[in-house]
C-alpha positions, -999 to +999 in steps of 0.1 A: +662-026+225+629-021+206+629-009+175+609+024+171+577+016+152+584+050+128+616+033+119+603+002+114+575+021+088+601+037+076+621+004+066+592-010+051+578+017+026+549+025+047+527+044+023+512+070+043+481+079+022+452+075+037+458+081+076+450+113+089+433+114+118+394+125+117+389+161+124+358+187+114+363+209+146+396+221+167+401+236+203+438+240+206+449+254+242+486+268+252+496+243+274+535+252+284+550+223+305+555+182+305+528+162+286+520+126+301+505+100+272+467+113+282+477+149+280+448+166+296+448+146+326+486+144+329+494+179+329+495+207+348+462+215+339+438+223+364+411+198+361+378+214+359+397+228+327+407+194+320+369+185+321+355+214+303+380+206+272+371+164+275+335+174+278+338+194+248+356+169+230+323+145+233+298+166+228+310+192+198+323+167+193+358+182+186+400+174+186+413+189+217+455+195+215+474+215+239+499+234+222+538+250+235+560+268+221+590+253+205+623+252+232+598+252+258+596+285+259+567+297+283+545+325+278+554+357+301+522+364+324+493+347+329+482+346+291+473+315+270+464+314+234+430+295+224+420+287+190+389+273+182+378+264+145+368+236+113+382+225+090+351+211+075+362+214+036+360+242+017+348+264+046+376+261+068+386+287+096+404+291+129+396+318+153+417+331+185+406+337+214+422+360+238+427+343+275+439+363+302+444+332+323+433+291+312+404+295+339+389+316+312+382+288+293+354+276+320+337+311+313+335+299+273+309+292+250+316+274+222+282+255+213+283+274+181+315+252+165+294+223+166+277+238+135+306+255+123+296+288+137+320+318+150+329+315+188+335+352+185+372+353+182+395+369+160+397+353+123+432+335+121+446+348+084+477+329+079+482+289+084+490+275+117+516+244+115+513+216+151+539+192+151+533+163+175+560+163+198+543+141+230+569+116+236+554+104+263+526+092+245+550+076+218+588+080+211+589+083+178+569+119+182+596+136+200+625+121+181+613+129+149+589+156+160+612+178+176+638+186+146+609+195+126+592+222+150+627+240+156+630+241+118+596+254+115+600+280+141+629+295+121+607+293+089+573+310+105+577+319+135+552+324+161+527+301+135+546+266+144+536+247+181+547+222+190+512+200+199+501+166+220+497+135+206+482+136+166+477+099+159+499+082+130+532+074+156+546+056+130+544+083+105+563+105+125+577+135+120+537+146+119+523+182+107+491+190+108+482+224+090+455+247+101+426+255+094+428+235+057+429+195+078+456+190+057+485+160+075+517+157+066+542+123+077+575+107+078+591+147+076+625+158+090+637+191+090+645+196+050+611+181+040+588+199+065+608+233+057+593+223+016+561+209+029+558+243+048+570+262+019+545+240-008+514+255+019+522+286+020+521+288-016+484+268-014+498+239-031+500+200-019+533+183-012+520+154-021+545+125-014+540+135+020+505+140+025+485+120+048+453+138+042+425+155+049+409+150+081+378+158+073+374+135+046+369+097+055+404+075+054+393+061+023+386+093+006+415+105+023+435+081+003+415+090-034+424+124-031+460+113-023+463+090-052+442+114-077+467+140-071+495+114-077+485+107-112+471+138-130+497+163-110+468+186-093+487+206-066+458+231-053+449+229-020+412+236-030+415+227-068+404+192-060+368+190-041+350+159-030+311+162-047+301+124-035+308+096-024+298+057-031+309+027-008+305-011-014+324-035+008+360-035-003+358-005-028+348+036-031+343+055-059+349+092-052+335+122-072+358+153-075+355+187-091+387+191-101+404+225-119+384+241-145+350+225-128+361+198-145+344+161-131+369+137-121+355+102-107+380+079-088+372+043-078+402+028-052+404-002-036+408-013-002+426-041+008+430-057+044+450-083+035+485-075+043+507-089+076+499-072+110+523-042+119+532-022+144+513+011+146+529+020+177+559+019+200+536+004+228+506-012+208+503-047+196+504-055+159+477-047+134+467-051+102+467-016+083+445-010+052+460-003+016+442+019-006+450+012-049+435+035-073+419+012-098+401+030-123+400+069-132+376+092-154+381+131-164+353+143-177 
C-alpha cells in the first residue's frame, strides 16, 4: 500500500514554512453533505450556484471553500451560513451573511471584496478556525483533519468547520484561521487545541505556522523564520513594509514591535530531491527558504 504523502513529510522533517496557500479574499459557503476532489462541481450543489461561486473565484478573484459542521451535522431548515471577507494584512475582516436558502447566493453582490469593500454583512468579531477535511481530494486531509476539527469543536464551538480542500496535503492536519490568513500544518488534536489557544490569545504558534496567505511564499517563509530567531509572537507585531527580489534571494522589510525596522534577507533554494506533495501527484521539487542575514534597527 502507498504510503500517505503527509507521513512520508512527516518522516522526513518537512519544514513547513513557507507554504500557505495565496489568499487576499474569502467566500466560504455551508455546504453539509459528501465533497468529491473538485468540491463545487462534486457536490450537491446546485450548479448555477456552483457557477456563480467559480465565476467569482476568477474574477474577484477570490478562495471559494464550502464549509460543514464537524460530525456532519446538518443545519435544521433551509439556512446556510456565508462569509465573505480579506485578509489582506493589517486590514483583515470577515463578514456573514444571512442566507435563507443557498439560491440566495445568485441574488448576491459581492463586486465590492474585490477592493476589500463591505458586502453588507454582519462584522465577524471572534476568529473562525477551517480545517481541511476533503478526503476525497487527498487522504491525508480526512485522516489527520478530522481529529483536529472534533477537538476544535469542543474548544470553540460553533467557530470551527470543517472546510474543502486548503492546499499543503502533505502538511496535514491543516488550519487556516480567519480573517488574520494565518495557516497552521502537521497538527493533531493536542497541537491544534495550543495553536487555537496561542490565536485566541493574538500570538503565533510558530513551529507550526505555514503562513500568511496574503504574503508571497517567500515572504511567507521570512516572517516564519524572523519570528524563529528574535521570539516575536504578535499576530500584528511583525508587518511587511517592502519587499526586494533577485533571482534566488529576497530581502524583506518589517516593522517589527516598538516601530522598530527589522530587514530580513532569506534564501531560496531549488535544489533539493523531488517529493511527493500529494497522495495522487507526481514527485516535485519543493523550495527551501534559509534566513541568511538579519538587521534590527
Amino acid at each position: 500500500m502507498k504510503e500517505l504523502c503527509a507521513s512520508t513529510a512527516r518522516a522526513r522533517g518537512e519544514p513547513v514554512l513557507g507554504t500557505a496557500s495565496r489568499a487576499r479574499r474569502w467566500i466560504l459557503l455551508e455546504q453539509p453533505g459528501p465533497w468529491g476532489v473538485d468540491a463545487l462541481r462534486e457536490s450537491d450543489l446546485p450548479g448555477p450556484v456552483a457557477d456563480r461561486l467559480a465565476t467569482w473565484a476568477r474574477e474577484l478573484p477570490a478562495r471559494i471553500l464550502l464549509l460543514r459542521r464537524p460530525e456532519r451535522e446538518r443545519p435544521v431548515g433551509t439556512e446556510r451560513a456565508l462569509y465573505v471577507g480579506s485578509s489582506r494584512a493589517p486590514d483583515h475582516w470577515l463578514e456573514s451573511v444571512a442566507l435563507g436558502h443557498v439560491d440566495e447566493v445568485l441574488d448576491l453582490d459581492l463586486s465590492g471584496l474585490h477592493d476589500g469593500h463591505t458586502v453588507g454583512g454582519v462584522r465577524v468579531v471572534d476568529p473562525l478556525y477551517l480545517v481541511c477535511t476533503n478526503g476525497k481530494h487527498d487522504p491525508c486531509c480526512a485522516k489527520y483533519g478530522l481529529p483536529v476539527a472534533r477537538a476544535l469543536r469542543d474548544l470553540v464551538g460553533a467557530r470551527v468547520w470543517e472546510c474543502s480542500h486548503v492546499g499543503g496535503d502533505r502538511f496535514a492536519g491543516n488550519v487556516v484561521c480567519l480573517p488574520d490568513g494565518l495557516f497552521y500544518g502537521r497538527l493533531d488534536a493536542e497541537t491544534a487545541r495550543a495553536v487555537v489557544a496561542a490565536h485566541e490569545g493574538g500570538r503565533v504558534a510558530v513551529p507550526y505556522y505555514r503562513g500568511r496567505s496574503s504574503y508571497p511564499f517567500a515572504v511567507q517563509a521570512a516572517d516564519v523564520l524572523v519570528r524563529e530567531r528574535l521570539g516575536i509572537q504578535g499576530i500584528d507585531a511583525l508587518q511587511v513594509v517592502g519587499v526586494e527580489r533577485d533571482a534566488d534571494r529576497v530581502r524583506v522589510y518589517f516593522r517589527g514591535p516598538a516601530a522598530t525596522r527589522i530587514d530580513a534577507e532569506v534564501a531560496v533554494r531549488r535544489d533539493g530531491a523531488p517529493v511527493p506533495l500529494t497522495c495522487s501527484g507526481p514527485p516535485s521539487v519543493a523550495p527551501r527558504y534559509e534566513l541568511i542575514a538579519l538587521h534590527e534597527a
